[in-house]
C-alpha positions as CSV (number, residue, x, y, z in Angstrom):
1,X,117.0,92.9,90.2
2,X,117.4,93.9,93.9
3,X,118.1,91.2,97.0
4,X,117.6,92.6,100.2
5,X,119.1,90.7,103.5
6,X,117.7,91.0,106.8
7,X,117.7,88.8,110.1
8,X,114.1,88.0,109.8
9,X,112.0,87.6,107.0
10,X,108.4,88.0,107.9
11,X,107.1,86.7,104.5
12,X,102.9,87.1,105.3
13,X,102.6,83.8,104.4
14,X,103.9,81.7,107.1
15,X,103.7,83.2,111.2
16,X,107.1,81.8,111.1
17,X,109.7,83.9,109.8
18,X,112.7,83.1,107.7
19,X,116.3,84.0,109.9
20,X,119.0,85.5,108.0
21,X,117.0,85.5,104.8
22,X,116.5,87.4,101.5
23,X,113.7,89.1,99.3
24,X,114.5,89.1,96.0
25,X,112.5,92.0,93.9
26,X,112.2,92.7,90.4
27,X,113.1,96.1,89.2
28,X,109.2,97.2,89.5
29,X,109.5,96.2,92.6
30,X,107.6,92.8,92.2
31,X,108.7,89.9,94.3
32,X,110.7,86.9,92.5
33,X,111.4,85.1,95.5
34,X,112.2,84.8,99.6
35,X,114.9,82.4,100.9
36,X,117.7,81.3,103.0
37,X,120.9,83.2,102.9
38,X,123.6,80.5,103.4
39,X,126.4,83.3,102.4
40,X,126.2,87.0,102.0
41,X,128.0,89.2,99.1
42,X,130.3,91.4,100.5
43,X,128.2,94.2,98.5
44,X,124.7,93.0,100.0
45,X,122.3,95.4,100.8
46,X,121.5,94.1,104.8
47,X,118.9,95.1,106.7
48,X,119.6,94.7,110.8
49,X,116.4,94.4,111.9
50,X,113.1,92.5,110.3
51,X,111.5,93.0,106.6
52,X,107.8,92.6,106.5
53,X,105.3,93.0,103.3
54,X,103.7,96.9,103.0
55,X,101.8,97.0,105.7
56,X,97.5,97.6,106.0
57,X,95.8,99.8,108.1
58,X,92.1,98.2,108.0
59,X,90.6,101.2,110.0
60,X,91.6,104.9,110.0
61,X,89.8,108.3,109.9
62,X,92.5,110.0,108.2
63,X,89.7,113.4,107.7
64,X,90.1,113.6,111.7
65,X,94.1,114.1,111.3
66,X,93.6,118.3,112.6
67,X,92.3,116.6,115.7
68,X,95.8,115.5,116.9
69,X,96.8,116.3,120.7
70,X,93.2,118.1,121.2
71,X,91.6,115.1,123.0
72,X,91.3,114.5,126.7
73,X,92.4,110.6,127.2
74,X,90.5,108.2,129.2
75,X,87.0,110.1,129.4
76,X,85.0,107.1,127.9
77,X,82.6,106.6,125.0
78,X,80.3,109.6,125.9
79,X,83.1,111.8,127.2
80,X,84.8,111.3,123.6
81,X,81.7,111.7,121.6
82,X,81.1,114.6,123.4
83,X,84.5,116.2,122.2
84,X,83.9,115.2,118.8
85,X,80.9,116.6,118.8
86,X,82.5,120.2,120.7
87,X,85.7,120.2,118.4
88,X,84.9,118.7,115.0
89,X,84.3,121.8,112.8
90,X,86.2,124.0,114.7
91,X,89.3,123.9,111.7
92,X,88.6,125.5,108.2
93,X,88.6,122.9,105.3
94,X,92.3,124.0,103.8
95,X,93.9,123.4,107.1
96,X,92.4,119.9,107.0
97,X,93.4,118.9,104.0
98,X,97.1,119.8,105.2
99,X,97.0,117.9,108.0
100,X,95.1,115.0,105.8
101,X,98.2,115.3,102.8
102,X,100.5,115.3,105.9
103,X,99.5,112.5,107.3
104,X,99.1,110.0,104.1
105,X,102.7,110.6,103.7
106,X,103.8,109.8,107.2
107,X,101.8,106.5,106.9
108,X,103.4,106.1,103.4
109,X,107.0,106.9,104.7
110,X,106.3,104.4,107.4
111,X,104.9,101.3,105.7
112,X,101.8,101.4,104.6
113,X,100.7,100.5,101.4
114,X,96.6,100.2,101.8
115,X,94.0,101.6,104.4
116,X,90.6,100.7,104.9
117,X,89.2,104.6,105.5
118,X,86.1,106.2,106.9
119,X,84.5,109.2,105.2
120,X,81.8,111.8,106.3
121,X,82.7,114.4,104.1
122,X,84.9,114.6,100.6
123,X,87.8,116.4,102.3
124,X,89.9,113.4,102.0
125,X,89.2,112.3,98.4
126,X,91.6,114.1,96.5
127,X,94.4,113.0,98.6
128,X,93.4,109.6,98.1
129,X,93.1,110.0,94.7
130,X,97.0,110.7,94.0
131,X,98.7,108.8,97.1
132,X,100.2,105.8,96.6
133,X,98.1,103.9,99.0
134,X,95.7,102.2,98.1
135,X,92.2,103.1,99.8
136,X,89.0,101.7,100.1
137,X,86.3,104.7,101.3
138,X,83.7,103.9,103.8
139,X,81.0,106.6,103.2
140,X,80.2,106.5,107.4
141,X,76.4,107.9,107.8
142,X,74.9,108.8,110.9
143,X,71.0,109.2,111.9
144,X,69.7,108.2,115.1
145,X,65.5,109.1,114.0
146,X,63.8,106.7,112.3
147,X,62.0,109.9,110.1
148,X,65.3,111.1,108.7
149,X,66.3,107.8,107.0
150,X,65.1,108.5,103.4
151,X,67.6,111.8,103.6
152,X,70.5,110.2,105.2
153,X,70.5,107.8,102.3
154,X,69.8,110.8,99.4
155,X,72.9,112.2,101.4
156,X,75.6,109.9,101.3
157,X,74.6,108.5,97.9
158,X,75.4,112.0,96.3
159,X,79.1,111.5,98.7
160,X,79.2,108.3,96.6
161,X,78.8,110.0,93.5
162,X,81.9,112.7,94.5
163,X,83.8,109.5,95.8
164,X,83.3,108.0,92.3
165,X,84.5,111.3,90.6
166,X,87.8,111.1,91.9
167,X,88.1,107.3,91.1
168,X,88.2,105.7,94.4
169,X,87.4,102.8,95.7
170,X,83.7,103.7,98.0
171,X,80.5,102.9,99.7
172,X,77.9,103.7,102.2
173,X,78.4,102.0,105.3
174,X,76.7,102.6,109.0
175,X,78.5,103.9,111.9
176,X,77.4,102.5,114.9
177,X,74.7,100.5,116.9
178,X,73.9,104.1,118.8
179,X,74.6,106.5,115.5
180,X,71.9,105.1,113.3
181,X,68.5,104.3,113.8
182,X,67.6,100.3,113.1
183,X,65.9,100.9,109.5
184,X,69.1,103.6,108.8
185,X,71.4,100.6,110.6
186,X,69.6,98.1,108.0
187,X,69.2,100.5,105.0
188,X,72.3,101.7,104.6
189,X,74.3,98.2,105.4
190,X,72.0,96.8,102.5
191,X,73.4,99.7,100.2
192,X,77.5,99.0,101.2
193,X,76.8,95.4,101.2
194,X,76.3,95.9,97.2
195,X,80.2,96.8,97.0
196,X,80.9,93.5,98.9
197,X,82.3,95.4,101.8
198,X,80.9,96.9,104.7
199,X,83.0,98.4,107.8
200,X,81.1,98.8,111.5
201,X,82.3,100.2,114.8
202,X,80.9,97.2,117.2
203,X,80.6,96.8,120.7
204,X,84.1,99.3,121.4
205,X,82.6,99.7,125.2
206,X,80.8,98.3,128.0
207,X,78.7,101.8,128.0
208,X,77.7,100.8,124.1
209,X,76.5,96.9,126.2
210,X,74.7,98.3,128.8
211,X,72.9,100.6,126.1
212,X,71.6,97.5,124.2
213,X,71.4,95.3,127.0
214,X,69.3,97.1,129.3
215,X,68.8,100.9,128.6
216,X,71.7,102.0,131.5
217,X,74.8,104.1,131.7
218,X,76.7,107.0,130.5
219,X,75.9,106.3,126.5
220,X,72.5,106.0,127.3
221,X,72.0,108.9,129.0
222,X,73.9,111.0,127.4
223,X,71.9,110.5,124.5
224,X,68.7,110.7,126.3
225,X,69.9,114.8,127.4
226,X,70.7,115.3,124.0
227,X,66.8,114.4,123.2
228,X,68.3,112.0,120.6
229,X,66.7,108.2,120.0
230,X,68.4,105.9,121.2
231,X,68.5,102.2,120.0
232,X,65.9,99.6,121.2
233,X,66.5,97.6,124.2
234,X,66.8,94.2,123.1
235,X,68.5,92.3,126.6
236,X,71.3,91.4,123.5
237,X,75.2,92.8,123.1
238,X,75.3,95.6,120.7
239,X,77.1,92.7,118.1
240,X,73.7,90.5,118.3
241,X,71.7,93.6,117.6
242,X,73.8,94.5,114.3
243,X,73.3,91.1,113.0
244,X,69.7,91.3,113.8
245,X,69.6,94.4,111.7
246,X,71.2,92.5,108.6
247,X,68.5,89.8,108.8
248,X,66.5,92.4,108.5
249,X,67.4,92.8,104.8
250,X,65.9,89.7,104.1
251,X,68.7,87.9,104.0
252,X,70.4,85.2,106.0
253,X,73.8,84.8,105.0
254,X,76.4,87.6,104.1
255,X,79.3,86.6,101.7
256,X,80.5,89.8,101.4
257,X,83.5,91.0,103.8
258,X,82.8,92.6,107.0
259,X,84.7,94.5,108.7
260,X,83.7,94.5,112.8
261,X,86.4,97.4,113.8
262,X,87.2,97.5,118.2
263,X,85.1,94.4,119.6
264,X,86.4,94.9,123.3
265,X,83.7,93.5,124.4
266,X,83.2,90.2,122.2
267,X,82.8,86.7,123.6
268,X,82.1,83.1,122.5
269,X,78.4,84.3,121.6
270,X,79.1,86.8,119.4
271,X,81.6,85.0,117.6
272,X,79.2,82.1,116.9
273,X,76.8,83.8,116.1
274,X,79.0,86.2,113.8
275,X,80.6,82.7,112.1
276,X,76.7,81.6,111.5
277,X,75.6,84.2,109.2
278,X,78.6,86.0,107.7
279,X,81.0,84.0,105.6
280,X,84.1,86.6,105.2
281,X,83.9,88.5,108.6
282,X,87.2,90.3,110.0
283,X,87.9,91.8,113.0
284,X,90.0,95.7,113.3
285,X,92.3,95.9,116.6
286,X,92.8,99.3,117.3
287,X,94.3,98.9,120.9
288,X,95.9,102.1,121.1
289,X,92.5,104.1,120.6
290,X,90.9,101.6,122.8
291,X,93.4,102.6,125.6
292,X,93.0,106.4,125.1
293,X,89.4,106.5,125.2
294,X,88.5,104.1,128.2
295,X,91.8,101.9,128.8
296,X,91.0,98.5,127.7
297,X,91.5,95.9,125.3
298,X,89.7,92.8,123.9
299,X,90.3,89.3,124.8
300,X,92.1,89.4,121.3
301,X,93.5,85.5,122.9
302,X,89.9,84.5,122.1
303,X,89.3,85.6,118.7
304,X,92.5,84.5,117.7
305,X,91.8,80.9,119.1
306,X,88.4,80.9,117.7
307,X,90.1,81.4,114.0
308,X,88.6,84.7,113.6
309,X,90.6,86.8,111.2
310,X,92.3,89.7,112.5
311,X,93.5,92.7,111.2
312,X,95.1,96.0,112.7
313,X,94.0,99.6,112.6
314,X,95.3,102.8,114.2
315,X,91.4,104.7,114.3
316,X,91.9,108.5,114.3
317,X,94.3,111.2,115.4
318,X,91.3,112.4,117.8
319,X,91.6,108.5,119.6
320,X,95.4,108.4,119.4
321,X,98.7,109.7,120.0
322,X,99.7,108.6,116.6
323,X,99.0,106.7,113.5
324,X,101.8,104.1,113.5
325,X,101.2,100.7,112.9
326,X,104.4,99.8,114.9
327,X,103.0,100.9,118.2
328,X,99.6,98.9,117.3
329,X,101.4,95.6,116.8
330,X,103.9,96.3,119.6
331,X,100.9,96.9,122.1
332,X,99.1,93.9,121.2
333,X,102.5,91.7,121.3
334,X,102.9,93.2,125.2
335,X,99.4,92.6,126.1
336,X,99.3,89.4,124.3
337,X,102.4,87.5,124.7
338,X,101.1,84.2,123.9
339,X,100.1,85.1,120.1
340,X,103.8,85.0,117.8
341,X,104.6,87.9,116.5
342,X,104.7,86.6,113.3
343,X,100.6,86.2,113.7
344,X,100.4,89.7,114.7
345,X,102.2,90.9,111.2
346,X,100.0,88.6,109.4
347,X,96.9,90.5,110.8
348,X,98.9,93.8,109.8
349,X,99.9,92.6,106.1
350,X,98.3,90.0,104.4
351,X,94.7,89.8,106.1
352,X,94.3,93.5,106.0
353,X,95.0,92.9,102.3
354,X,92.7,90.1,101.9
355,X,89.7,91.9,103.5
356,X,89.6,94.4,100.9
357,X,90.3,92.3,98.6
358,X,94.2,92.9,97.0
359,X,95.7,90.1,98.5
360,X,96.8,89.1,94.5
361,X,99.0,92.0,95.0
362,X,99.6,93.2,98.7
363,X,100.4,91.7,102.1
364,X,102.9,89.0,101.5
365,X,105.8,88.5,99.7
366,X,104.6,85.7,97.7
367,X,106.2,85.8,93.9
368,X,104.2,87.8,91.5
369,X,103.1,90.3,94.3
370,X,103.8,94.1,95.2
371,X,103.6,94.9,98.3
372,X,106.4,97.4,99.3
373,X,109.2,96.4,101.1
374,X,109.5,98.1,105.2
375,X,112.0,97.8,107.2
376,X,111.9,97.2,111.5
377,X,114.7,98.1,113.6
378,X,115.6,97.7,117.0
379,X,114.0,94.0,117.1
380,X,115.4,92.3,120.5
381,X,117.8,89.3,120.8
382,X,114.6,86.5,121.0
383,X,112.9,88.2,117.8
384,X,110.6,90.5,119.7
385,X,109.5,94.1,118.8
386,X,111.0,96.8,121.6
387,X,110.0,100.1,122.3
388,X,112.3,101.8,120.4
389,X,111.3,99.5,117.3
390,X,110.3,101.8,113.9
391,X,108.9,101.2,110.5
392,X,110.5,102.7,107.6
393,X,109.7,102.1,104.1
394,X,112.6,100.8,101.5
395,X,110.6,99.5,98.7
């Protein structure tokens, strides 16, 4: 039996955390109990800082970890595709799966205990397959002409079948309103959905609006020089189009769990009309990508007053400087200083957990649950992160 002290407790079950409190773990590591600390054992372990649950990252691209520091920041959508594009193949496969070992044991080291991760290749797999962390594989598919659909789909079900070798957790999923052509957008969301989980990259710019909206700017034409398709002109946000392109399998309603990852540009519409069809949607804040590629953020106020769940991803070492999860919740507590912190670790821990579905065993430190144990430093007088704050994993 181990009892850890700290001065907060954020438990993932309550946005208010416990002052001068305890978690009390089992020798496995499974939590008996949270509490009050009225007196402290001259041998107690004490933490000076915060304790919160393992933390989730919802959306990385850990296969893109060689990419670190050789992105230009603030260049936009296109300007970033672009480099993608110029620089993804450019590093042999071993030296990827360095970098991709490297980093699942930073984000280990540092707190996390589960990712939701996107896949366009297998170099990731057998990582996965022996770190601790639990991952859930989104087999990301591209295909902007309507012709090639019927090989896009042969092509990532065979990734599947690798995926399912190495005994991860995987499915197809689409990338993008501008990646895919509509019956690729529909086909392939109707193949994840059967999984119960579907991830999509959904309105992360303006130039991804005025695409959809009305055929104009730097997405648009930059597509157009490529001699690429580009998706129909509908007068609606790019979020309006996606859900068009789920009706399109027939189907009205969506209980499965969505994952809508960026969103800078949602308002009121999209989230009614995103609370009309799909029953378990979730939103992925990735403000620190959102900054480097084209320096804004979403009204994340509004989501979270709508009751939209929220969770927190770091995106890709070719979008950031880093993938900590500390600098993600920090930035959104100094951009946002009217959400508690203790709803911002909530998004990190337990509704990360519960979109993909461990919360019986991640994201809070209810009894019965294993989430790890990680540690924050540096927390401020008032409770608040700082800029010096880190994550460290002790359990």
């Amino acid at each position: 039996m181990r009892r850890i002290y700290a001065d907060y407790i954020y438990t993932g079950i309550s946005s208010e955390p416990i002052h001068d409190g305890y978690v009390e773990l089992d020798d496995d590591g499974t939590v008996v109990s949270t509490g009050i600390a009225d007196t402290l054992p001259e041998d107690a372990e004490k933490i000076s800082g915060a304790l919160i649950p393992g933390m989730v990252n919802a959306h990385c691209h850990i296969e893109l970890s060689s990419m670190w520091h050789k992105f230009r920041k603030g260049t936009g959508m296109a300007g970033f595709i672009d480099q993608i594009n110029e620089l993804r193949d450019t590093v042999s496969v071993a030296e990827k799966k360095r970098w991709i070992s490297e980093w699942m044991d930073i984000l280990w080291r540092r707190g996390v205990s589960a990712m939701g991760d996107i896949s366009n290749c297998d170099d990731s797999f057998e990582c996965k397959s022996q770190s601790p962390i639990y991952t859930r594989t989104f087999l990301e598919v591209f295909g902007t002409e309507p012709e090639d659909c019927g090989a896009v789909m042969d092509s990532v079900l065979e990734l599947k079948k690798v995926a399912d070798s190495y005994g991860i957790d995987a499915a197809p999923t689409p990338h993008s309103c501008y990646t895919t052509s509509p019956a690729l957008l529909t086909a392939v969301s109707d193949e994840g959905l059967k999984s119960g989980y579907l991830s999509y990259h959904s309105e992360e710019t303006q130039e991804e609006e005025d695409m959809l909206i009305s055929g104009t700017g730097a997405m648009y034409e930059n597509r157009r020089r490529a001699g690429m398709s580009v998706p129909p002109v509908t007068g609606k946000s790019s979020l309006l189009y996606f859900i068009d392109r789920l009706k399109a399998t027939g189907r009205t309603s969506f209980p499965e769990h969505i994952l809508l990852v960026h969103e800078v540009c949602m308002n009121e519409e999209g989230i009614e009309a995103v609370k009309a069809v799909m029953e378990h949607p979730y939103v992925a804040l990735c403000p620190c990508s959102n900054i480097f590629i084209h320096n804004s953020l979403p009204d994340v106020s509004l989501m979270w007053r709508s009751g939209l769940k929220l969770t927190v991803g770091t995106d890709s070492l070719s979008s950031n400087d880093d993938l900590d999860m500390m600098r993600e919740i920090f930035c959104l507590q100094e951009n946002f200083p009217e959400i508690p912190l203790g709803d911002i670790i909530m998004w990190a821990t337990a509704y990360g957990a519960e979109f993909l579905g461990k919360e019986d065993m991640l994201g809070s430190f209810a009894p019965g649950r294993r989430p790890g144990v990680v540690a924050i430093d540096h927390i401020s007088q008032d409770g608040r992160l700082t800029s010096a704050s880190r994550s460290r994993r002790i359990v």
